[in-house]
C-alpha positions in Angstrom: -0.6 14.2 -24.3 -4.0 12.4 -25.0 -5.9 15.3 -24.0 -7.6 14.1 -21.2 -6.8 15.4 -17.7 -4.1 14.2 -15.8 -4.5 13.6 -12.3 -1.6 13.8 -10.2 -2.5 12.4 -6.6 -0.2 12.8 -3.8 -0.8 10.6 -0.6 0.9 11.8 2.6 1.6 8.7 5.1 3.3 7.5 7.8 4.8 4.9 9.5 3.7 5.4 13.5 1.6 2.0 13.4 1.5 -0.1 9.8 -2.3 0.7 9.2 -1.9 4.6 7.7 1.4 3.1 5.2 -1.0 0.2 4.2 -4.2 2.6 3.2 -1.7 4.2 1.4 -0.7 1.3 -0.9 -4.1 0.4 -1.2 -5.3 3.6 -2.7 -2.0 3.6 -4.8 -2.7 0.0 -6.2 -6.4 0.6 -6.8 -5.6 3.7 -8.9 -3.7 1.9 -11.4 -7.1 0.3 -12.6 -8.0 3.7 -14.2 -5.0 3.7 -16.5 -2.2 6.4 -17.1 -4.1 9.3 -16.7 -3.9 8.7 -12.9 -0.8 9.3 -11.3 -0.1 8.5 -7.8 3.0 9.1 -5.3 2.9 7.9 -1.3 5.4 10.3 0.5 6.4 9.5 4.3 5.1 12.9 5.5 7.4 11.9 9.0 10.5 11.1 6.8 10.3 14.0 4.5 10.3 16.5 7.6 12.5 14.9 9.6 15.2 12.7 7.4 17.0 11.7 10.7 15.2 11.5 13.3 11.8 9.9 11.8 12.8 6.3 13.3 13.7 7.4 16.3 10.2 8.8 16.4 8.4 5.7 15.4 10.6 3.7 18.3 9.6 6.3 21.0 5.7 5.8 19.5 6.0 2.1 19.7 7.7 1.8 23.2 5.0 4.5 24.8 1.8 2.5 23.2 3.6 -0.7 24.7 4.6 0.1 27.7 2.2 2.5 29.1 -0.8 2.5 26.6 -3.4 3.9 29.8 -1.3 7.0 29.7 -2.3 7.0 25.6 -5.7 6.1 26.5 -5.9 8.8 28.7 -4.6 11.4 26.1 -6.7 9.9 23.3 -10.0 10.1 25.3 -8.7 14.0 26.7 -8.4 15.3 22.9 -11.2 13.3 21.3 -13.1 16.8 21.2 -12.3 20.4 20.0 -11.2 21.3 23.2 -8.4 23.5 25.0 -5.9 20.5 25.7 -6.3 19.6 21.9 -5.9 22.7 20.3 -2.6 23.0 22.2 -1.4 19.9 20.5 -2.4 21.0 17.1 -0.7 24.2 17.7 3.1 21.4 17.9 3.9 21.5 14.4 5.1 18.5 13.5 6.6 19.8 9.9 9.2 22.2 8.4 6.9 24.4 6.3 9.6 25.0 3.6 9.5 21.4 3.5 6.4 20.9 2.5 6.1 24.1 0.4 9.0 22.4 -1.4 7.4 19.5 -1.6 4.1 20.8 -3.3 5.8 22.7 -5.8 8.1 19.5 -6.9 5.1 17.1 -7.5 2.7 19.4 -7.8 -0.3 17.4 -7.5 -3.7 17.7 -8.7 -5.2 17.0 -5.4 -3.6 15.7 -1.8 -4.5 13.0 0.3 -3.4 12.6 3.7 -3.7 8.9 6.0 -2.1 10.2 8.7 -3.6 12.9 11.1 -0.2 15.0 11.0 -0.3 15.3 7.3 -4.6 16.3 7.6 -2.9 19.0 10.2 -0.2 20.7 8.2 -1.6 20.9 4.4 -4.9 22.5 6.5 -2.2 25.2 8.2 -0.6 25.8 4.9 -4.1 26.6 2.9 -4.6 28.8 6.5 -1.8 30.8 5.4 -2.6 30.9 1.7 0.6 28.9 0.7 -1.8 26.5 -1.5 -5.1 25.7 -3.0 -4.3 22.2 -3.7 -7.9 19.9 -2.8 -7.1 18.0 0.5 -9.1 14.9 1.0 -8.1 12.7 4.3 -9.0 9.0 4.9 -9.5 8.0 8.7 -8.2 4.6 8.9 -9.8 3.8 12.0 -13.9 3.0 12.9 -13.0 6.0 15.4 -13.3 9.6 15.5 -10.2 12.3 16.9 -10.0 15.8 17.2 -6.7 15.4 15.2 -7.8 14.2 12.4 -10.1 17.4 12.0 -8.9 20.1 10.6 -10.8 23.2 8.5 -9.5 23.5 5.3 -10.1 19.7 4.8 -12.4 19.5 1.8 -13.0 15.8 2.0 -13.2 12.8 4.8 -13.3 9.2 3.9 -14.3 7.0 6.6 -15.0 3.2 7.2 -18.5 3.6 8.4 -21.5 5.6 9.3 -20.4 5.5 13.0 -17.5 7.6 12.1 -19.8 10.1 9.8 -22.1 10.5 12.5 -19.2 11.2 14.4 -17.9 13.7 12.4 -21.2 15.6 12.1 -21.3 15.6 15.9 -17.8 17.3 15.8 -19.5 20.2 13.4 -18.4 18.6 9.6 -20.6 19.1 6.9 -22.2 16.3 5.3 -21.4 16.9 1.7 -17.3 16.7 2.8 -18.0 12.9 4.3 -18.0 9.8 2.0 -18.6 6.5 3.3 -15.9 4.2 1.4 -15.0 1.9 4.0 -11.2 1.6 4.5 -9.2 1.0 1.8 -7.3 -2.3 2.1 -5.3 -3.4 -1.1 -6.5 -5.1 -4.3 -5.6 -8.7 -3.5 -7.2 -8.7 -0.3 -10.1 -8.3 -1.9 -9.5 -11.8 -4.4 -11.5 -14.6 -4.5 -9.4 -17.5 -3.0 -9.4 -20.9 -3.0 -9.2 -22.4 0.7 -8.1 -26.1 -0.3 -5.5 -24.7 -2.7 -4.1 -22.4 -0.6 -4.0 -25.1 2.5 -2.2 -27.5 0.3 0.3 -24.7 -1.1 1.4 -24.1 2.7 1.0 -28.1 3.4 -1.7 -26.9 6.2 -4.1 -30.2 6.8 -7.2 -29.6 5.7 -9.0 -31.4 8.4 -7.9 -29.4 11.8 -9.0 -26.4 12.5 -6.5 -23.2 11.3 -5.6 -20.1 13.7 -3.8 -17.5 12.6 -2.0 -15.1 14.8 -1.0 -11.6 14.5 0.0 -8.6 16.1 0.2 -6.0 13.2 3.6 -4.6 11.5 5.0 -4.4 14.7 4.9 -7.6 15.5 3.3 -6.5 19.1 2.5 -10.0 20.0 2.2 -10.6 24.0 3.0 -14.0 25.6 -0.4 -14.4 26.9 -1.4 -14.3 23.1 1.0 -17.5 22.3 0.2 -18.9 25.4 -2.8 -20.8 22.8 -0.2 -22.3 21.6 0.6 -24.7 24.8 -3.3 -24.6 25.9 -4.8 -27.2 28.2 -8.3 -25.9 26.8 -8.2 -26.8 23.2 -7.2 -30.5 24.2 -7.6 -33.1 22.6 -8.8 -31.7 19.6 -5.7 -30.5 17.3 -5.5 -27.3 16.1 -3.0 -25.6 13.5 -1.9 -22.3 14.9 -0.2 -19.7 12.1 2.1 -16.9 13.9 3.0 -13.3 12.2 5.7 -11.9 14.3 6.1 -9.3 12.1 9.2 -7.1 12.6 9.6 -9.0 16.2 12.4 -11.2 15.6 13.0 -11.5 19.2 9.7 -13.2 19.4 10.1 -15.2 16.5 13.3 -17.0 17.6 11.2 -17.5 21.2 8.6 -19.0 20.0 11.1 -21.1 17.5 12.7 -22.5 20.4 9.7 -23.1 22.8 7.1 -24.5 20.3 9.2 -27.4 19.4 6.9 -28.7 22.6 3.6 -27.9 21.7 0.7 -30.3 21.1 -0.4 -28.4 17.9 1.0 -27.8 14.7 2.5 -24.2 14.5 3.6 -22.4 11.6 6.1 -18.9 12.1 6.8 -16.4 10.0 8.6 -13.1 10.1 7.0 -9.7 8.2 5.4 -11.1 4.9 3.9 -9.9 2.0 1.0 -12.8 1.5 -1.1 -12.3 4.5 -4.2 -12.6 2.6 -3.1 -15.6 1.8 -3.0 -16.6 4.8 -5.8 -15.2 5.8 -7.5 -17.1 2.9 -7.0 -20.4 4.4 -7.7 -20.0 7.9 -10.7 -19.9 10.1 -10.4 -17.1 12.3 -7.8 -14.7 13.2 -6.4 -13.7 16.6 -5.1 -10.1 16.2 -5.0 -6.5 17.8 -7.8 -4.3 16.2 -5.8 -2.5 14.1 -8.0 -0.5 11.5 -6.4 -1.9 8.6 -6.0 -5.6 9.9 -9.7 -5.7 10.7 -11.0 -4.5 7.0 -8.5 -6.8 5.3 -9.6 -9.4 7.5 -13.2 -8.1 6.6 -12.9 -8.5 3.2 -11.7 -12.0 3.1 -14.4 -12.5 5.2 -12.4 -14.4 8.0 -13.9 -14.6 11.4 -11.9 -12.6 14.2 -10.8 -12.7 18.0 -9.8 -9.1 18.8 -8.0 -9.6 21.9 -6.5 -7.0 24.6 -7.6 -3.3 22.1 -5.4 -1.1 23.1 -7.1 2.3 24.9 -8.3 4.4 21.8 -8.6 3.4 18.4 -8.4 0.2 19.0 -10.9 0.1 21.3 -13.3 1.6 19.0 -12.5 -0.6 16.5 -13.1 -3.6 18.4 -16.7 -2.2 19.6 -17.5 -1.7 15.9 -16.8 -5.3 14.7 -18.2 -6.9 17.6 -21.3 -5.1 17.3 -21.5 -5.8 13.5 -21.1 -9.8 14.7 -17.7 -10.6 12.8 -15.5 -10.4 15.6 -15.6 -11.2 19.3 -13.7 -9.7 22.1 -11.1 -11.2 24.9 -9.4 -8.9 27.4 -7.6 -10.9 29.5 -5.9 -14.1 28.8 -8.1 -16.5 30.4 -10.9 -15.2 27.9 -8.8 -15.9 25.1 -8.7 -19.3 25.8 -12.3 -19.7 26.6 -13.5 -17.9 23.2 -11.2 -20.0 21.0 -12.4 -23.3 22.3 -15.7 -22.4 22.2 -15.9 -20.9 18.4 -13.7 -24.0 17.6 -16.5 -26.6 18.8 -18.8 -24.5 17.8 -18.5 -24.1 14.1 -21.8 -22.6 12.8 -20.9 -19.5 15.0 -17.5 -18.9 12.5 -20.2 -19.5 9.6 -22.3 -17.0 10.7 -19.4 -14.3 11.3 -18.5 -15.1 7.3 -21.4 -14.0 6.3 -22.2 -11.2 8.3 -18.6 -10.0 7.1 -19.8 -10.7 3.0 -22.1 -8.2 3.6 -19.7 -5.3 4.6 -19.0 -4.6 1.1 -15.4 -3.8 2.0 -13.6 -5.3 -1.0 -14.9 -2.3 -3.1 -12.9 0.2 -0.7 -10.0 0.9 -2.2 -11.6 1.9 -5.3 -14.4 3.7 -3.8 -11.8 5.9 -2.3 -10.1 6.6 -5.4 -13.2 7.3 -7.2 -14.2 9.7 -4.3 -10.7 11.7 -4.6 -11.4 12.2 -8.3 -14.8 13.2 -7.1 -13.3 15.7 -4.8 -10.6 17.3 -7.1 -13.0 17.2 -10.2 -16.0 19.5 -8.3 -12.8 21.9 -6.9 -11.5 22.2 -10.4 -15.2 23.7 -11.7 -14.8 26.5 -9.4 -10.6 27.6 -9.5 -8.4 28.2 -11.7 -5.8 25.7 -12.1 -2.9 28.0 -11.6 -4.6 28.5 -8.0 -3.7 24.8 -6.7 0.0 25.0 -6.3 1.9 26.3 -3.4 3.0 30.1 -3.5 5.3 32.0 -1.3 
C-alpha cells in the first residue's frame, strides 16, 4: 500500500437502451487517468438480480418502445412528477435485496454510482432500511428530468445541463447535491481527429458530402429513415450515406440487398466500436436522440438531424439540442428529406452548428464526472466512519 486512499467505485448499469451501459464505460475509462488508486467495476444491476431473465427483459423493453412508444409517452409524461401513479411504480422492486446486500459486501466500494434509474431506486431503499452507508451519486443520461430517477437517500446528481438542474430543483433537490458535468461520453470521443485521414482510411471521397446514419445500439433504424438513401430530393448532387444497423441484422442484409440500386454511395456496418470515427469524418448525423448519441456527437462537434424522438426522453433531448442550434428536428419522413437537402446546399448552416457544439464543453464530461464522485465520497468520508459505508444485516 502507498498510503494514499484507495477509491473503490462501483457503477450500477443497465442494458434497457445502450446510453446508461455507455456512460458507464465512459466514467470507467476516464478514471483510469488518475492512476491505481482509483478502482472502478460496471455491474449490470438488471443481470445481477435477475441472471435469466434480464434479456428477456430488455426484448420486452425494446418491442414496447417500438411498437407502441405513445403508450410510453403517456406513462413517461404521467410519472414525470412525485405523484400517486409514480410512487406506485417505485414501490415494484425491481431487485432481490440479498442480492444487492451481497453484492455491496463483495466489492465493497468506496462510493456507488448508479446510470440507470432502477439502480438510483434500490441503493436509496437499502440506505432507507439502514443496510448501508455507502455515498450514492447517480448520473442522468438524458437532457430530461423523471420522477424515477429521484430518490432520497441520493447524495449526488450529475446531469448534462442546467435545464436538468433547474429541473431537479423544481422537483424539491437541493442545490449542493447537483453538479453540472454534462454527460459523460468516453475518452476517444473526445480526440482531436483528422477528417482527411480518416476519409481516406474508410476510402470515403473527400469531395461529396458524408451522412452518417444511426439508430443507437439497437439498431432501431425505420425505412422512412433509409428511404434518403433512394431520394429524388438530393438529386443530382451525390452524397455518401454511412449506415449503423447496430444489432439489426435483419436490416443490414435489407439494405445490403436493396442499395445495390441507389444513386449514392452507401457504406453498412453492423454494431462497431469506432463510431467516433466515423463520426470524425462526416458532416452531420441522422440519428434518434439518444442522450448518449447526442453528447458524443456533441463532442466531436458533428452537426445533427434528430429525426422522429421518441415520446419522453427523447423528446427532451431533441428540444435541448435544437434550441442550443446544433441539431435540427424532422418528424415525419417528408421533413427528413427536406432538412437534408437544404443543410447540404447550404453549407455555412453545418459550419455554424460546429461551432455552437465547440462551445458545449462536452469533451471534459467524463472526467468532470469522475472528479465530482471523488468530490462526493471525499466530503462523506469527513463526516463517517469508514466502517459505516458497508452493507450490514
Amino acid at each position: 500500500m502507498n498510503g494514499k486512499q484507495q477509491h473503490r467505485i462501483l457503477i450500477l448499469s443497465g442494458e434497457f437502451g445502450d446510453g446508461h451501459k455507455q456512460a458507464a464505460k465512459a466514467i470507467l475509462e476516464a478514471s483510469r487517468l488518475y492512476g491505481p488508486d482509483v478502482q472502478v467495476k460496471i455491474v449490470d444491476f438488471m443481470e445481477w438480480n435477475y441472471t435469466k431473465l434480464h434479456n428477456i427483459g430488455k426484448f420486452c423493453y425494446a418491442q414496447w418502445v417500438k411498437h407502441f412508444p405513445n403508450v410510453y409517452g403517456f406513462f413517461f409524461q404521467k410519472t414525470r412528477t412525485d405523484n400517486s401513479l409514480s410512487q406506485l411504480f417505485k414501490k415494484i422492486k425491481l431487485f432481490d435485496l440479498n442480492r444487492m446486500i451481497k453484492l455491496l459486501e463483495e466489492e465493497r466500494p468506496t462510493v456507488v454510482v448508479s446510470t440507470f434509474p432502477p439502480a438510483a431506486a434500490a441503493m436509496s431503499l437499502l440506505k432507507s432500511h439502514g443496510l448501508t452507508q455507502v455515498p450514492t451519486v447517480t448520473t442522468i443520461t438524458d437532457h430530461t428530468d423523471h420522477s424515477y430517477w429521484i430518490h432520497p437517500y441520493t447524495d449526488r446528481y450529475l446531469v448534462g445541463s442546467d435545464v436538468v438542474r433547474d429541473a431537479l430543483l423544481r422537483h424539491h433537490v437541493h442545490e449542493y447535491q447537483i453538479s453540472i458535468t454534462g454527460i459523460p461520453v468516453r475518452p476517444h470521443f473526445s480526440q482531436e481527429m483528422n477528417r482527411e485521414e480518416l476519409r481516406r482510411k474508410y476510402g470515403i471521397d473527400p469531395s461529396i458530402p458524408t451522412v452518417l446514419i444511426m439508430g443507437g445500439g439497437l439498431g432501431m433504424i425505420g425505412k422512412e429513415s433509409t428511404s434518403l438513401l433512394w431520394s429524388d430530393l438530393l438529386h443530382p448532387d451525390p452524397v455518401q450515406f454511412i449506415v449503423v444497423c447496430g444489432h439489426n441484422e435483419k436490416l443490414r442484409q435489407y439494405l445490403e440487398s436493396e442499395t445495390v440500386h441507389s444513386p449514392h454511395r452507401v457504406m453498412l456496418t453492423g454494431y462497431i466500436d469506432y463510431v467516433h470515427e466515423l463520426m470524425g469524418l462526416s458532416d452531420i448525423v441522422i440519428t434518434k436522440p439518444g442522450g448518449l448519441t447526442t453528447s458524443e456527437a456533441v463532442a466531436q462537434q458533428l452537426p445533427m438531424l434528430l429525426y422522429k424522438p421518441l415520446p419522453g426522453q427523447e423528446q427532451d433531448n431533441a428540444a435541448y439540442w435544437v434550441r442550443s442550434g446544433v441539431a435540427i428536428l424532422a418528424r415525419k419522413e417528408a421533413e427528413l428529406h427536406a432538412q437534408l437537402s437544404h443543410v447540404l446546399r447550404h453549407p455555412q448552416l453545418l459550419r455554424d452548428m460546429r461551432i455552437k457544439a465547440g462551445t458545449f464543453g462536452a469533451k471534459n464530461a467524463a472526467l468532470n464526472a469522475v472528479d465530482e464522485i471523488l468530490r462526493t465520497e471525499t466530503s462523506w468520508n469527513a463526516y463517517q466512519p469508514p466502517e459505516a459505508v458497508y452493507a450490514v444485516r
